[in-house]
N, C-alpha and C positions, 0 to 999 in steps of 0.2 A: 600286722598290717599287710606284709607281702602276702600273707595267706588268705587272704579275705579278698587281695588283688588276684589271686590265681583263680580261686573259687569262680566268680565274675567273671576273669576270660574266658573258664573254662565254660560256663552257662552262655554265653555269648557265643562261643565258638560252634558248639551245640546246638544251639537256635538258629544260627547259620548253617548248618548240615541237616535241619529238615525240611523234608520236600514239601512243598507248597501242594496243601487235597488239589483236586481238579476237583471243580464246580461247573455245572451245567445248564442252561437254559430249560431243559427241558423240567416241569414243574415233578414230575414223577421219576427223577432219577434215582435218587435216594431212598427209594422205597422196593424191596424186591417185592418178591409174585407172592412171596410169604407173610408182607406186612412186616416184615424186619428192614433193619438198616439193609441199602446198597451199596454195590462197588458201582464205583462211577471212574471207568476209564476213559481215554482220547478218546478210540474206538468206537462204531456204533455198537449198540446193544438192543440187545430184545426189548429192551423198556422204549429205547428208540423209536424202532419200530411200531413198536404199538403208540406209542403216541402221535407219532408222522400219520399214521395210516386212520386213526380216530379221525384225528385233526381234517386231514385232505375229506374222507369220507360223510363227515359231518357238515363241511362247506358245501360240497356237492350237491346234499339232498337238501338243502335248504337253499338251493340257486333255483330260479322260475322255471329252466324247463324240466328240472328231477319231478316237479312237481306234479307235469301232467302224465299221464299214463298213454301208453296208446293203444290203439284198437285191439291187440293180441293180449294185451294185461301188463306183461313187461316189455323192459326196452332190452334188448339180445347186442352183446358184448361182447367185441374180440381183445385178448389184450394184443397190443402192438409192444415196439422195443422200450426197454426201459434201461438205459445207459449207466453204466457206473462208471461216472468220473473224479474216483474218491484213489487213493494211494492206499487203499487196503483194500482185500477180496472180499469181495460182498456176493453173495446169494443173494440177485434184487428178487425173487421168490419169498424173501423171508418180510417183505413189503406189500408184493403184488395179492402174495395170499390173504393175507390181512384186510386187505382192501377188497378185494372179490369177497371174502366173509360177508363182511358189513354189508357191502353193495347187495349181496344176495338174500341177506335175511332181512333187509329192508320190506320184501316182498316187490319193491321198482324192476329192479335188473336179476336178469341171469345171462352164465357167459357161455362161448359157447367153445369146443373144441376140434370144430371143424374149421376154421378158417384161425387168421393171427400167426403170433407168435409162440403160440403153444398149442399149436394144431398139433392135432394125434391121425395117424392114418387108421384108428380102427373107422372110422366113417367110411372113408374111399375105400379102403377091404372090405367092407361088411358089403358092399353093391356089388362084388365080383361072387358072392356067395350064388347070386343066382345063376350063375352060369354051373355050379357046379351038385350032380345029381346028390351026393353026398347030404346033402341040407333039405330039410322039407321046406319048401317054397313057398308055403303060407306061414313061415315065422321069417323070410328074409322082406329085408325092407325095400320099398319101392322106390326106383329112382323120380328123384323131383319131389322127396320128400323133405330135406333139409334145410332148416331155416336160414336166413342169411341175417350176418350181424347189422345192427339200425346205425351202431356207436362203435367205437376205436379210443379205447385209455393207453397211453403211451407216458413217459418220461423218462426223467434223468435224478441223478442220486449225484450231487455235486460237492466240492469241498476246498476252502483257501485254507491257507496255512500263515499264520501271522506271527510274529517274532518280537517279541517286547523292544528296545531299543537298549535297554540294561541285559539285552539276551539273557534275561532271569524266567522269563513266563513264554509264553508260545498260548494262542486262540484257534480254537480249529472252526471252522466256521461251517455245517453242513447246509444244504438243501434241496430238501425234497420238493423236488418238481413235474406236478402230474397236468397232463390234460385231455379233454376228452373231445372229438374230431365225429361230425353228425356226416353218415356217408351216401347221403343225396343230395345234400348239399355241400358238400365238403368244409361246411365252417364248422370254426373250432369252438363248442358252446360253454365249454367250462373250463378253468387253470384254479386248481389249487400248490397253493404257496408257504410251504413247512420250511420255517428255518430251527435250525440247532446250533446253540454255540457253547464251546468248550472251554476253558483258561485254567491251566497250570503250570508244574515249573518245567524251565525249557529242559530238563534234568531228564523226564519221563518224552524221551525221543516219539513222535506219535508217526513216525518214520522208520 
């Protein structure tokens, strides 16, 4: 009989020392890029991303004004800042690129690199080429040739932290928040609104 009592503590005791999976909101956690099971940590993950950036990019082109086109064919895009206010280091890159994809092979948008947050100086350098004899002057480009952006996508990458009340589980709650800013008018014509939420044991510190 003690023995049969030990057995059962000990299965008990057991089942008390495993850690609680973390389970995700997002529908495609659980599936890696291979079609096999995933790991699903606190952490954002590339499955994340691709889902956030789907999601946002899928609402967009289905809002009234993705829909019309304007006189040059597409609408010219700068990205602006995109905030990471998450307790982990994030490349918001591994978001924005995602999202420029889609946007761009939509055939609607293309972005541009001459103006935003990811301006490049080969534009501004490439116009100082005609001052210099070095360059044959029929491949440099003319100034008051560069297009100027119509739109401005900008956000934030945001995160609470929640704590069971048995300090047994802990919710990470993400969201991805984009919008897109029309700049002759300066109103804002689109917010896409991606939430993520995480629950496991509070054991797996996501801190």
């Amino acid at each position: 009989m003690k023995k049969i009592a030990f057995v059962a503590l000990l299965a008990a005791t057991l089942a008390g020392c495993q850690t609680i999976p973390i389970s995700s909101s997002n529908p495609n956690a659980e599936v890696s890029r291979t079609g096999k099971p995933g790991f699903v940590a606190f952490g954002l993950q590339s499955v994340d991303f691709e889902y956030a950036a789907k999601q946002a990019v899928q609402e967009f082109l289905e809002s009234p004004f993705a829909t019309g086109k304007p006189k040059k064919g597409r609408w010219v895009v700068q990205m602006g800042e995109v905030v990471n206010d998450t307790t982990f280091r994030i490349d918001t890159a591994s978001m924005t690129s995602r999202m420029k994809r889609a946007m761009t092979q939509s055939g609607l948008f293309i972005f541009t690199g001459a103006t935003g947050r990811e301006r490049t100086d080969f534009v501004a350098d490439s116009r100082q080429l005609s001052k210099s004899k070095m360059f044959d002057q029929s491949t440099v480009a003319r100034n008051g040739t560069v297009v100027a952006p119509d739109l401005e996508m900008s956000g934030a990458i945001r995160q609470r932290t929640l704590v069971g009340a048995d300090q047994r589980q802990q919710q990470l709650e993400y969201e991805f928040d984009f919008r897109v800013v029309e700049r002759d008018t300066g109103l804002e014509i689109f917010q896409a609104f991606v939430p993520i939420e995480k629950l496991g044991s509070n054991k797996n510190f996501a801190w």
